[in-house]
C-alpha positions as protocol buffer text, in pm:
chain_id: "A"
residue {
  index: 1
  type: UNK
  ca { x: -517 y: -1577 z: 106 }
}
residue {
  index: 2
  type: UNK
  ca { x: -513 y: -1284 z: 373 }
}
residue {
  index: 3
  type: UNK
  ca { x: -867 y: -1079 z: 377 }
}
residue {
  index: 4
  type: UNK
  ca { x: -652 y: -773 z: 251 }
}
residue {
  index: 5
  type: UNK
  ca { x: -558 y: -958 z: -53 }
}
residue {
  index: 6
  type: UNK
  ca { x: -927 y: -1049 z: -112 }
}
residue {
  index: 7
  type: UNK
  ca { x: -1001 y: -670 z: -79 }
}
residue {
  index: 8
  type: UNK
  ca { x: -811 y: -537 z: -346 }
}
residue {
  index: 9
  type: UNK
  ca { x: -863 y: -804 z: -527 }
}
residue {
  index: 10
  type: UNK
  ca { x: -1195 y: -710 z: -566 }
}
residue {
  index: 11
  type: UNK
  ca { x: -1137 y: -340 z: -598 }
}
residue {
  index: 12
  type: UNK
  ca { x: -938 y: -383 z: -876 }
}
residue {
  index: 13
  type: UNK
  ca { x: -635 y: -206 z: -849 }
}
residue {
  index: 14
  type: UNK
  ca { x: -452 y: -252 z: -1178 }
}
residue {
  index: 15
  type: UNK
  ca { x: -79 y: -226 z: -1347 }
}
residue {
  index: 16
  type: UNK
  ca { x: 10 y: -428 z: -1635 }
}
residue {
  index: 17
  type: UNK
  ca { x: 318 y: -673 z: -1499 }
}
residue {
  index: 18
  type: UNK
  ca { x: 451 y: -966 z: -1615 }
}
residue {
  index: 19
  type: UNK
  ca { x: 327 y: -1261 z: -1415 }
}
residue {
  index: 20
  type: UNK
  ca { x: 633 y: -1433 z: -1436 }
}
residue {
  index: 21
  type: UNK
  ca { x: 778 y: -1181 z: -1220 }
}
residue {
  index: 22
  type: UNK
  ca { x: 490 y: -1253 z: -917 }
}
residue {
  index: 23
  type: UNK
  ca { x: 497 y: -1620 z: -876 }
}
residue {
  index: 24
  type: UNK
  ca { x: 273 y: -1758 z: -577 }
}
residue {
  index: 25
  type: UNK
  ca { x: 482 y: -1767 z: -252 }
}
residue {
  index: 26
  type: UNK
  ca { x: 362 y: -1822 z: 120 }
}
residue {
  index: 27
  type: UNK
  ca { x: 653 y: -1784 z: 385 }
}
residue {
  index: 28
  type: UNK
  ca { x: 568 y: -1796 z: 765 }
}
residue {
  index: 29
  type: UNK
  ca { x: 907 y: -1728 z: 963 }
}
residue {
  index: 30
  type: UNK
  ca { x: 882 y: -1618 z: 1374 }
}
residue {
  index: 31
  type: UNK
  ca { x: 528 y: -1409 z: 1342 }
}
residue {
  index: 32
  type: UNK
  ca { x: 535 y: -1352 z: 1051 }
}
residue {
  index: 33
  type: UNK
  ca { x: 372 y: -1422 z: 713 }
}
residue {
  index: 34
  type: UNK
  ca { x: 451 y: -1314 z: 396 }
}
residue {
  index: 35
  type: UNK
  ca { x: 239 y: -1332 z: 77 }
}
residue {
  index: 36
  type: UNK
  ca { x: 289 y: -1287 z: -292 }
}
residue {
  index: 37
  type: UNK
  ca { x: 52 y: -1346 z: -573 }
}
residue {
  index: 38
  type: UNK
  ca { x: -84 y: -1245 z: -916 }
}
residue {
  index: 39
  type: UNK
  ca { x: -403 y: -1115 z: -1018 }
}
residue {
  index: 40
  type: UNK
  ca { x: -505 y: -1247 z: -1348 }
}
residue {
  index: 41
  type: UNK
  ca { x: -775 y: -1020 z: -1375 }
}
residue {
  index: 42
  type: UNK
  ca { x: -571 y: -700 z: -1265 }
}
residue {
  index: 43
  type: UNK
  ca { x: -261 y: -770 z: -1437 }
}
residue {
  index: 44
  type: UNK
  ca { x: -95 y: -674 z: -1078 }
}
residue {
  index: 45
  type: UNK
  ca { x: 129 y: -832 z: -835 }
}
residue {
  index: 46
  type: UNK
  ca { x: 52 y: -824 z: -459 }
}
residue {
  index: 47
  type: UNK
  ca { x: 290 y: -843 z: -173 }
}
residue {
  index: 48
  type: UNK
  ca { x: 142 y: -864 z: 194 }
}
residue {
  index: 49
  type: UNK
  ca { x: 301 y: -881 z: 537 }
}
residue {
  index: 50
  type: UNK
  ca { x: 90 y: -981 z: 780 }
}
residue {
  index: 51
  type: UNK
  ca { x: 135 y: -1094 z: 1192 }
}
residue {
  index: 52
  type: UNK
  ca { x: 87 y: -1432 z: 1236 }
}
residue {
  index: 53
  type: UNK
  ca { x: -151 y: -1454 z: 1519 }
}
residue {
  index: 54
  type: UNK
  ca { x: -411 y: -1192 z: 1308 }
}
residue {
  index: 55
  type: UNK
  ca { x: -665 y: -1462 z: 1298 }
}
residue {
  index: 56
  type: UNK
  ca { x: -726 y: -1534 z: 1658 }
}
residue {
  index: 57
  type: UNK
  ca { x: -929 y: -1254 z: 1775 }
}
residue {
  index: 58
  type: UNK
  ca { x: -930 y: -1003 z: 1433 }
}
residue {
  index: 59
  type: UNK
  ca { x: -770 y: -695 z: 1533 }
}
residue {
  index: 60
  type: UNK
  ca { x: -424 y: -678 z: 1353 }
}
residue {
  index: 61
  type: UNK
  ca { x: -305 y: -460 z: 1122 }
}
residue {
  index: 62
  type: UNK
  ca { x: -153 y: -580 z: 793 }
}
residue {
  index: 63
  type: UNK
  ca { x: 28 y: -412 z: 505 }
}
residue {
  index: 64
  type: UNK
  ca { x: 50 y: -461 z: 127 }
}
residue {
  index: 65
  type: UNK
  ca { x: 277 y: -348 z: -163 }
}
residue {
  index: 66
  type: UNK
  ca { x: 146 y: -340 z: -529 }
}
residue {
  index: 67
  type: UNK
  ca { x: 339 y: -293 z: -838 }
}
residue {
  index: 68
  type: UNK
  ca { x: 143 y: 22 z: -879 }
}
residue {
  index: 69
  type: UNK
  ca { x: 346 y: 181 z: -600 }
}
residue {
  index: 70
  type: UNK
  ca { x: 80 y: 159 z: -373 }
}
residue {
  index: 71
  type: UNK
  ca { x: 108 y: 58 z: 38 }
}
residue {
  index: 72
  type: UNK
  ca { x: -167 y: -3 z: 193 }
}
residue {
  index: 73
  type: UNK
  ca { x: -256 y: -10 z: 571 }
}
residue {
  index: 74
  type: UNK
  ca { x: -514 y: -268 z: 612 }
}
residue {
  index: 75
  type: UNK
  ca { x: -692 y: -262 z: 986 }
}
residue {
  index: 76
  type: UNK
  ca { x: -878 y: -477 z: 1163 }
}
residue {
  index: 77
  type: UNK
  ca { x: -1134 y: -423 z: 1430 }
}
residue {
  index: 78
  type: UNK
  ca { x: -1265 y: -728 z: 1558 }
}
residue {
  index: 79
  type: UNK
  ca { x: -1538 y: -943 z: 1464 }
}
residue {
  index: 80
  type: UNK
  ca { x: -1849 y: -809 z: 1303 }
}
residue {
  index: 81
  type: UNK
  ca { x: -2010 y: -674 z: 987 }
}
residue {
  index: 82
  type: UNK
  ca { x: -1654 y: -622 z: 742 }
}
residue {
  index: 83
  type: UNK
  ca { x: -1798 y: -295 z: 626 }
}
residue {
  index: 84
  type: UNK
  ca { x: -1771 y: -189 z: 997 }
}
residue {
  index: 85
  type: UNK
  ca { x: -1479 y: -357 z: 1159 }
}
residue {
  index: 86
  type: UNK
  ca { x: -1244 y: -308 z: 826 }
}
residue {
  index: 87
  type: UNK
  ca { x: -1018 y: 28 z: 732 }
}
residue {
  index: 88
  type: UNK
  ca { x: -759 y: 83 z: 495 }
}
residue {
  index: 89
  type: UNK
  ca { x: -577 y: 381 z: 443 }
}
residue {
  index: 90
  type: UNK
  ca { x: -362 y: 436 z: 106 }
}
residue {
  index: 91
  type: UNK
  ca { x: -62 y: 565 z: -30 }
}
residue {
  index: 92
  type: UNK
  ca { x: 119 y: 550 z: -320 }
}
residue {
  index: 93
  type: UNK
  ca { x: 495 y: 621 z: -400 }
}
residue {
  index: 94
  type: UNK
  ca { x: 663 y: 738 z: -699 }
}
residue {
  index: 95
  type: UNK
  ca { x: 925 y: 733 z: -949 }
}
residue {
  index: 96
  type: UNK
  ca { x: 873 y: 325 z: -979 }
}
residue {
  index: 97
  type: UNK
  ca { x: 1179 y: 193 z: -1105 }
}
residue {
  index: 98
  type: UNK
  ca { x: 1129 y: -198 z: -1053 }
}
residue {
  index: 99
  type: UNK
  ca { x: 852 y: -431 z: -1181 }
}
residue {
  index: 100
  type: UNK
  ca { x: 860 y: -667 z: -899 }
}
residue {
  index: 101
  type: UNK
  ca { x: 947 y: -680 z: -532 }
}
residue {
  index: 102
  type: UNK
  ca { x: 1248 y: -904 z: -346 }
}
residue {
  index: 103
  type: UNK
  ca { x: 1280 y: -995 z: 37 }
}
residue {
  index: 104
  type: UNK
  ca { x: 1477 y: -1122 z: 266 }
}
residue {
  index: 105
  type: UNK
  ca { x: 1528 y: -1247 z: 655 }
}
residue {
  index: 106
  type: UNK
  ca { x: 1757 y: -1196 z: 903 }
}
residue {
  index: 107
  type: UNK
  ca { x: 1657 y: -1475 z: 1165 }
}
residue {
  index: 108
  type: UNK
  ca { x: 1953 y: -1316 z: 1381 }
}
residue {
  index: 109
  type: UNK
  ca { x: 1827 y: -987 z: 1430 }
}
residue {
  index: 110
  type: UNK
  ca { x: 1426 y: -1060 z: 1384 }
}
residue {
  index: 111
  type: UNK
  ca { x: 1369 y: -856 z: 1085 }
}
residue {
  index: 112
  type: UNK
  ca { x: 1234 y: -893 z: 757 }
}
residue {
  index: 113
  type: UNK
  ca { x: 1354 y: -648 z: 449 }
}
residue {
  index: 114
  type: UNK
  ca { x: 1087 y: -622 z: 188 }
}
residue {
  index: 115
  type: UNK
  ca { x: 1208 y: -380 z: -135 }
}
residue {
  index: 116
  type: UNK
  ca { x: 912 y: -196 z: -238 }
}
residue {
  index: 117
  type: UNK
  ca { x: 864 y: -155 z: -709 }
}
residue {
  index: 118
  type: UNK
  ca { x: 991 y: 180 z: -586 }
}
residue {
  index: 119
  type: UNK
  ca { x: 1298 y: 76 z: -454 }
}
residue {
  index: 120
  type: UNK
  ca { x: 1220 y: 164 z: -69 }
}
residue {
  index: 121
  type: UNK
  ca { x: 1293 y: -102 z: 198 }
}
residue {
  index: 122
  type: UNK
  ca { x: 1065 y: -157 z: 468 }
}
residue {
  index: 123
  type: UNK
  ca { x: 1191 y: -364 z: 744 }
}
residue {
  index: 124
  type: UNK
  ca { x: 965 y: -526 z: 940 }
}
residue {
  index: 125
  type: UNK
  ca { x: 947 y: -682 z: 1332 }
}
residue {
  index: 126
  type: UNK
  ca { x: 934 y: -1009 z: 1271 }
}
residue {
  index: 127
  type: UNK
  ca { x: 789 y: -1082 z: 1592 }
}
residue {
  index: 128
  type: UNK
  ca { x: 421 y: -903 z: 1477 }
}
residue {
  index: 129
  type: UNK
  ca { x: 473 y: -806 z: 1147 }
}
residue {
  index: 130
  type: UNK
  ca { x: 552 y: -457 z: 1276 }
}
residue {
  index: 131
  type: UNK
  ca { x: 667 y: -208 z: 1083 }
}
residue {
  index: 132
  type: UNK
  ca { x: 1023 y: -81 z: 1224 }
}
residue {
  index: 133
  type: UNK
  ca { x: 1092 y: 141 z: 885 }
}
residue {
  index: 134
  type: UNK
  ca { x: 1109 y: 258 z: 517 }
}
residue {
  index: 135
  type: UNK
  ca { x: 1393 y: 344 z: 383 }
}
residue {
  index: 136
  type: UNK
  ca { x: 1348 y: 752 z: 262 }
}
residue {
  index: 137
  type: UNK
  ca { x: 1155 y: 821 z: 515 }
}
residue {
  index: 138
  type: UNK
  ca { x: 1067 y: 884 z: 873 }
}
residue {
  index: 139
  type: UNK
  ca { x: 747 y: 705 z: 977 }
}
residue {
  index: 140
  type: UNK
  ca { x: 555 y: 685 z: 1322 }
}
residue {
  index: 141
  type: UNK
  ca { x: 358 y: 358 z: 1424 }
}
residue {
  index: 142
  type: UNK
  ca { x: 72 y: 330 z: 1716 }
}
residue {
  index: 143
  type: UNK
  ca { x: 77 y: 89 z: 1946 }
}
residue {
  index: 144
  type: UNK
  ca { x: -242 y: -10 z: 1912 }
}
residue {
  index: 145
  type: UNK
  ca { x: -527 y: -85 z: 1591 }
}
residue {
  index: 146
  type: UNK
  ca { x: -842 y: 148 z: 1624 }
}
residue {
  index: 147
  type: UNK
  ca { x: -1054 y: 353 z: 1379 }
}
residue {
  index: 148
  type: UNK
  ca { x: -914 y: 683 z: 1527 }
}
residue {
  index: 149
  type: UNK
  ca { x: -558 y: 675 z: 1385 }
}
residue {
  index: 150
  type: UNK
  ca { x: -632 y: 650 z: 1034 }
}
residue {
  index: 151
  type: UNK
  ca { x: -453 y: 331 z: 997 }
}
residue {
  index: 152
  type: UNK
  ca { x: -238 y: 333 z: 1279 }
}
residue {
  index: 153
  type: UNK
  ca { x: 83 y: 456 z: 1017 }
}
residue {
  index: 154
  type: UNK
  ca { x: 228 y: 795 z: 903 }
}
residue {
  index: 155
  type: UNK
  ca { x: 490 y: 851 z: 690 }
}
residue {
  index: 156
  type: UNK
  ca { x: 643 y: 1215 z: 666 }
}
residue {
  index: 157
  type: UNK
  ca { x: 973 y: 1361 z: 437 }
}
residue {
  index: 158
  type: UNK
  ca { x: 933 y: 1080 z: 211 }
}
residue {
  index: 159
  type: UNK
  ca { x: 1269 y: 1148 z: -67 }
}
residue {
  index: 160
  type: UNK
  ca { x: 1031 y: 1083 z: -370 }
}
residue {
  index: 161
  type: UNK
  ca { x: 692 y: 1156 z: -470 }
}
residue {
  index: 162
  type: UNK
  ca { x: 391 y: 1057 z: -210 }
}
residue {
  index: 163
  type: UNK
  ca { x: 39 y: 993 z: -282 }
}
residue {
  index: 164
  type: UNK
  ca { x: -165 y: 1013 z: 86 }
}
residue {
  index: 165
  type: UNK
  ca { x: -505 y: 862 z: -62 }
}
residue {
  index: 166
  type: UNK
  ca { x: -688 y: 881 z: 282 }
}
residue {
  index: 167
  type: UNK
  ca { x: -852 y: 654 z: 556 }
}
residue {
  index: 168
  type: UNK
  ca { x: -1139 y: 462 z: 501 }
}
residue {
  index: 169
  type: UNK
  ca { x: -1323 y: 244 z: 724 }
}
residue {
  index: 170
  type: UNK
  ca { x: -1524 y: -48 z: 524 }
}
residue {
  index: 171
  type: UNK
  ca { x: -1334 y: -19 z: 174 }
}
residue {
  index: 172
  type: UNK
  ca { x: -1014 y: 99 z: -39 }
}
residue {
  index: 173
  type: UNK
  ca { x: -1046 y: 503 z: 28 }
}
residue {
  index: 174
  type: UNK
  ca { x: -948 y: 573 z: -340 }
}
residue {
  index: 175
  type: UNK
  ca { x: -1235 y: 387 z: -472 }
}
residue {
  index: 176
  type: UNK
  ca { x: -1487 y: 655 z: -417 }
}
residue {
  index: 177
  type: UNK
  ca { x: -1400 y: 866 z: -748 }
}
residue {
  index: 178
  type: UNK
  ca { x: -1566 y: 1201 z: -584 }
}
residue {
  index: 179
  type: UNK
  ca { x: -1284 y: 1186 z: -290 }
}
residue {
  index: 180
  type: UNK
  ca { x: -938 y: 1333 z: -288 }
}
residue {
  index: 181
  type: UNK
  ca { x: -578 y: 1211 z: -255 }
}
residue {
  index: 182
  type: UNK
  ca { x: -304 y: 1441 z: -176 }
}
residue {
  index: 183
  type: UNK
  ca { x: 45 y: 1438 z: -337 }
}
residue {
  index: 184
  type: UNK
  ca { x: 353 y: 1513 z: -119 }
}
residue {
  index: 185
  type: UNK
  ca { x: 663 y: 1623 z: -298 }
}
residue {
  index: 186
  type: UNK
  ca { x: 1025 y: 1585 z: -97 }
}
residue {
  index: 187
  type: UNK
  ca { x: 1020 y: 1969 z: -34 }
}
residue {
  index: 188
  type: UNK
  ca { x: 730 y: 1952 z: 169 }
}
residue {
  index: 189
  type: UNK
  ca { x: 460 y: 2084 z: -73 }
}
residue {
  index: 190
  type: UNK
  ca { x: 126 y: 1957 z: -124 }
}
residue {
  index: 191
  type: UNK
  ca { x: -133 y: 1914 z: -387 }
}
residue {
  index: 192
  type: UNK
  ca { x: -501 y: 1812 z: -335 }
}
residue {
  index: 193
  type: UNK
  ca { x: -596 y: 1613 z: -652 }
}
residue {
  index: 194
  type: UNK
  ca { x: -1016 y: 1428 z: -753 }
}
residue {
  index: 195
  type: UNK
  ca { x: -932 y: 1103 z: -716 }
}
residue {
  index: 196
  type: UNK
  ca { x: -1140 y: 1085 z: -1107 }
}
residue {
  index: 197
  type: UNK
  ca { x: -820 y: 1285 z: -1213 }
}
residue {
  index: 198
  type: UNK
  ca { x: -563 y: 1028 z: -1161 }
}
residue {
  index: 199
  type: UNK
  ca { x: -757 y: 682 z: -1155 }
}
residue {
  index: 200
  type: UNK
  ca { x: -996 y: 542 z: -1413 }
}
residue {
  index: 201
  type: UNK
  ca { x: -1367 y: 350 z: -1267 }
}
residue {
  index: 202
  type: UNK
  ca { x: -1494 y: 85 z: -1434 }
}
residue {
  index: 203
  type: UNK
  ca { x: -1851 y: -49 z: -1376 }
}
residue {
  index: 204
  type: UNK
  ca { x: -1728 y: -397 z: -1254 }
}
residue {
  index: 205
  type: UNK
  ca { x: -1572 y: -212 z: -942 }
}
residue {
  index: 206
  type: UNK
  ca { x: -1246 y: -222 z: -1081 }
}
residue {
  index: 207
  type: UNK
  ca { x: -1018 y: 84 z: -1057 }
}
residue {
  index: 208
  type: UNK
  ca { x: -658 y: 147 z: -1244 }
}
residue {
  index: 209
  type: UNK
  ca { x: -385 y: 431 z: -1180 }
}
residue {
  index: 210
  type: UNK
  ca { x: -435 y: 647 z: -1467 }
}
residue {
  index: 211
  type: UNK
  ca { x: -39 y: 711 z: -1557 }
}
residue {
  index: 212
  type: UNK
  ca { x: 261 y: 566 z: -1536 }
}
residue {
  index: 213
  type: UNK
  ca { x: 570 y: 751 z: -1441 }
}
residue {
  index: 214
  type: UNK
  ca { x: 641 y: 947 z: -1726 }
}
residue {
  index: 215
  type: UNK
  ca { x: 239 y: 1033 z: -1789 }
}
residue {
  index: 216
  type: UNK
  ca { x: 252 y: 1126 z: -1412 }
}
residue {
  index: 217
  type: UNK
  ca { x: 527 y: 1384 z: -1451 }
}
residue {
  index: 218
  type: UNK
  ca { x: 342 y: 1564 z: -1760 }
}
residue {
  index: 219
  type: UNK
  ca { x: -54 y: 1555 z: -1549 }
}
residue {
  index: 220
  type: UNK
  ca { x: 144 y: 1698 z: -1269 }
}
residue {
  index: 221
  type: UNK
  ca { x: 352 y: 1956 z: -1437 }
}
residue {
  index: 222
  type: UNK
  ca { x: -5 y: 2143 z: -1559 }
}
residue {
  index: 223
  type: UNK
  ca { x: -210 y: 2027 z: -1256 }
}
residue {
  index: 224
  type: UNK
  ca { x: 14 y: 2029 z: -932 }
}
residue {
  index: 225
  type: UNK
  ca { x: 330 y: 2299 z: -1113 }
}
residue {
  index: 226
  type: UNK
  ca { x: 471 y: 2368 z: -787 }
}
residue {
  index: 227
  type: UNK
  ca { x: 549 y: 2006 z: -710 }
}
residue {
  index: 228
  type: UNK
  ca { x: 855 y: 1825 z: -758 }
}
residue {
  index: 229
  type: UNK
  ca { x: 869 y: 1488 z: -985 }
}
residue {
  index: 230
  type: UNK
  ca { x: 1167 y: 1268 z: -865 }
}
């Protein structure tokens, strides 16, 4: 199991799912490896991507799709003291319209085509697990894994509903209740959100998305009015 599966794992990040639709799978394929697997005690499926070779010296960055709509950019620094040499920064993408993910490779051109719960598709270098793109969006990638990116990967004029939850080196960013998250409509507007106002904290660490789609629209349509729901 990658480190970045442990992580969230642990944080708790929850969406009831039926397992059935997340069964265990482990594919390696050029540089490549993908992960999927179910969280009993979340009720969530996880879906990671992660370059082959991030074991040999520990920097690498590695990405992971949860049926909650969430991406993560996982980061890592080097050896050391996790709480130092870890980062993750978080977003989260609505409507959701699926309640599991699908895949596939193309050997011939190097690429792998993961479909996000929300129906994106992010394809993938298959030669470091690099991301090339996501479908309704334009995103920009550095070249290289350090703590002064903010996970190394933006994504801008995203055609549905984004969630930027922030950068945070050591832990999940949205699992300090006090901080913020930031929704991004398809217009361009913005709407700085408590992240106690859109996920619940539970003294065992665990934390769950408040809404789903529908419950979304409505906390939106008094809180953020001037956004669009998809």
């Amino acid at each position: 199991m990658s480190f970045l599966i442990g992580l969230l794992m642990m944080t708790g990040v929850a969406h009831a799912v039926d397992s059935a639709k997340c069964p265990d799978i482990v594919e390696r394929r050029d540089g490549t490896q993908i992960q999927q697997i179910w969280s009993s005690s979340t009720e969530s499926c996880f879906f990671s991507v992660t370059p082959q070779d991030a074991y040999v010296e520990l920097n690498y960055r590695d990405h992971l799709l949860t049926t909650e709509g969430l991406f993560m950019v996982f980061n890592s620094f080097g050896p050391g003291d996790e709480s130092q040499t870890t980062a993750a920064r978080e977003f989260f993408m609505f409507p959701r319209v699926n309640d599991s993910f699908s895949y596939k490779w193309d050997d011939n051109a190097r690429e792998l085509e993961v479909t996000h719960v929300t129906g994106d598709k992010f394809v993938f270098d298959t030669k470091k697990a690099r991301l090339k793109s996501i479908s309704r969006a334009n995103i920009t990638v550095a070249d290289y894994v350090e703590p002064g990116n903010r996970g190394g990967i933006e994504i801008s004029n995203y055609q549905g509903l984004l969630m930027d939850g922030g950068f945070k080196v050591g832990n999940s960013p949205t699992s300090n209740a006090n901080g913020k998250s930031t929704f991004k409509d398809s217009l361009g507007k913005s709407c700085a959100v408590r992240n106690s106002e859109v996920f619940k904290y539970f003294g065992s660490g665990d934390v769950m998305f408040k809404f789903d789609d529908k419950g979304l629209a409505a906390f939106l349509k008094n809180r953020c009015s001037q956004l669009k729901f998809p």
